[in-house]
C-alpha positions as CSV (number, residue, x, y, z in Angstrom):
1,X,0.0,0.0,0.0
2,X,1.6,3.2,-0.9
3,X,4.6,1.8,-2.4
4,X,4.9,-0.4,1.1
5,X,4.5,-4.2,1.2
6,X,1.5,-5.2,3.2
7,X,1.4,-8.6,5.1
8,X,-1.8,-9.4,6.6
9,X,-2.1,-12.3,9.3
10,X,-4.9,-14.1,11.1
11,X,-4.5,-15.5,14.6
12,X,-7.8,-17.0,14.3
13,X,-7.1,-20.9,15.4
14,X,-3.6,-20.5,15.8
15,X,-0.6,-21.1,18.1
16,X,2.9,-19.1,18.7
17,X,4.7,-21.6,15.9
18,X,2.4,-21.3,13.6
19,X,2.1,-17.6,13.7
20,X,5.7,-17.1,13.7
21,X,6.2,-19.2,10.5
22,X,3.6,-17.6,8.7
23,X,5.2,-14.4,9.3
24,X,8.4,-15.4,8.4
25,X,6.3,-17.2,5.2
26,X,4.7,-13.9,4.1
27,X,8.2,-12.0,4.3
28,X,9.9,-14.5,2.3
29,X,7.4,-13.6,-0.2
30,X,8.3,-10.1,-0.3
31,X,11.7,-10.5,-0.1
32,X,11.9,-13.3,-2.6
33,X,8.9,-12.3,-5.0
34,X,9.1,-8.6,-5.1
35,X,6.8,-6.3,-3.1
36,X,4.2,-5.6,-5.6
37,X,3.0,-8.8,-5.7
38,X,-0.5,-10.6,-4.6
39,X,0.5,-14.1,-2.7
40,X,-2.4,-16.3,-2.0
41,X,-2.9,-19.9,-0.9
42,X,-3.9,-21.2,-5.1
43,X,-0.4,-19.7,-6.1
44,X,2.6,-22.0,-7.7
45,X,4.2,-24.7,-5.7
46,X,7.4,-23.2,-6.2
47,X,6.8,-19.8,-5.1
48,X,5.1,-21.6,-1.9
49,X,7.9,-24.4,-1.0
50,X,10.6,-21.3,-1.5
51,X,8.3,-18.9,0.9
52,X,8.4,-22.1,2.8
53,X,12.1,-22.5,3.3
54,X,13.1,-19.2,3.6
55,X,10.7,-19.0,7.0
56,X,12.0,-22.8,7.9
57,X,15.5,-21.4,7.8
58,X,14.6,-18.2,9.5
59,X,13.5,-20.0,12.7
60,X,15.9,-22.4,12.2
61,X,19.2,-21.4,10.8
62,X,20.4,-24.2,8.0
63,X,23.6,-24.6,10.4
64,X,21.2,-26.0,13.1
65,X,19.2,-27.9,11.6
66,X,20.7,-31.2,11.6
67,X,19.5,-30.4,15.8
68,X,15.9,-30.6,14.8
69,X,14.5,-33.8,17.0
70,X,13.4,-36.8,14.2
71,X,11.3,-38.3,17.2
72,X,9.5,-37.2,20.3
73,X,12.2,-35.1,22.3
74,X,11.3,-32.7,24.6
75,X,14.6,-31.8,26.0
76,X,15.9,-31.8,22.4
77,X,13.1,-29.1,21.5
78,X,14.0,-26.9,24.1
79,X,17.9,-27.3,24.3
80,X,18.2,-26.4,20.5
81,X,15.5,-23.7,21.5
82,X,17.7,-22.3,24.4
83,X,21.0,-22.3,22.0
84,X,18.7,-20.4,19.4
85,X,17.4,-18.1,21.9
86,X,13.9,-18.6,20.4
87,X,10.5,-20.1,21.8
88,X,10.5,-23.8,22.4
89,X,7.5,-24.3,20.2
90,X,9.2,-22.6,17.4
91,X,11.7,-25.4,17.4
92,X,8.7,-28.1,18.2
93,X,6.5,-26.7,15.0
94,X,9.8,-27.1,13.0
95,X,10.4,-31.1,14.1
96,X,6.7,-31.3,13.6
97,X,7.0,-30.0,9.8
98,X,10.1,-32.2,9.1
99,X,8.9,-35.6,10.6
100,X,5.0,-35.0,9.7
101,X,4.7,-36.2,13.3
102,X,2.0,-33.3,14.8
103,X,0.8,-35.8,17.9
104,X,3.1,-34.2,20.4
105,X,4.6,-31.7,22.4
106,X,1.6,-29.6,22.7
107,X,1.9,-28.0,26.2
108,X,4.8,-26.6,24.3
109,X,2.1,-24.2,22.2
110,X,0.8,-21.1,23.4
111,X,-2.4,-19.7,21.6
112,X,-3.1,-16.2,20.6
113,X,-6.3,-14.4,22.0
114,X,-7.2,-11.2,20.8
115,X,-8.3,-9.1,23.7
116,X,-10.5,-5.9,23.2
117,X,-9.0,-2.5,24.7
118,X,-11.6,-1.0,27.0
119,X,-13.0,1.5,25.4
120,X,-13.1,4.0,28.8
């Protein structure tokens, strides 16, 4: 909008992880696909799966990883987390995506609420 990107992001239904790699999904589409551009859930594989990497290896730098958990590990998750300095579920969303295993680690996830200012 006015020769600005504009990224718009619902919360509706979703937890920390998957907020964050949305985010990081949308940029990637910016930074990768130019900022005049219209990116919707019907567009190419390609522009999707690299959207899709570059927030994967936003979250989780390439150099780590090899860390990611490939089964349940919770003290994996959050020692990988800790050297990364970013939110445990981050790093749990990321093992979920790589091993298609989404049955665990949930108390891990925090969901957003939209709370209403008072209007007084």
């Amino acid at each position: 909008m006015n020769g600005r990107p504009l990224i718009q992001l619902s919360v509706l239904g979703k937890s920390d992880d998957q907020f964050w790699f949305t985010l990081f999904h949308e940029i990637g589409h910016v930074l990768l696909h130019g900022d005049k551009s219209v990116f919707l859930t019907s567009d190419t594989e390609v522009t999707e799966e690299e959207a899709n990497t570059f927030a994967s290896h936003t979250l989780v730098p390439p150099d780590f990883r090899d860390r990611l958990p490939r089964k349940r590990d919770l003290a994996a998750v959050r020692s990988l987390a800790d050297d990364l300095g970013i939110a445990p579920s981050v790093v749990l969303g990321q093992a979920q995506r790589l091993t298609g295993d989404f049955g665990w680690g949930h108390a891990l996830k925090r969901k957003f609420e939209w709370v209403a200012a008072d209007s007084e």
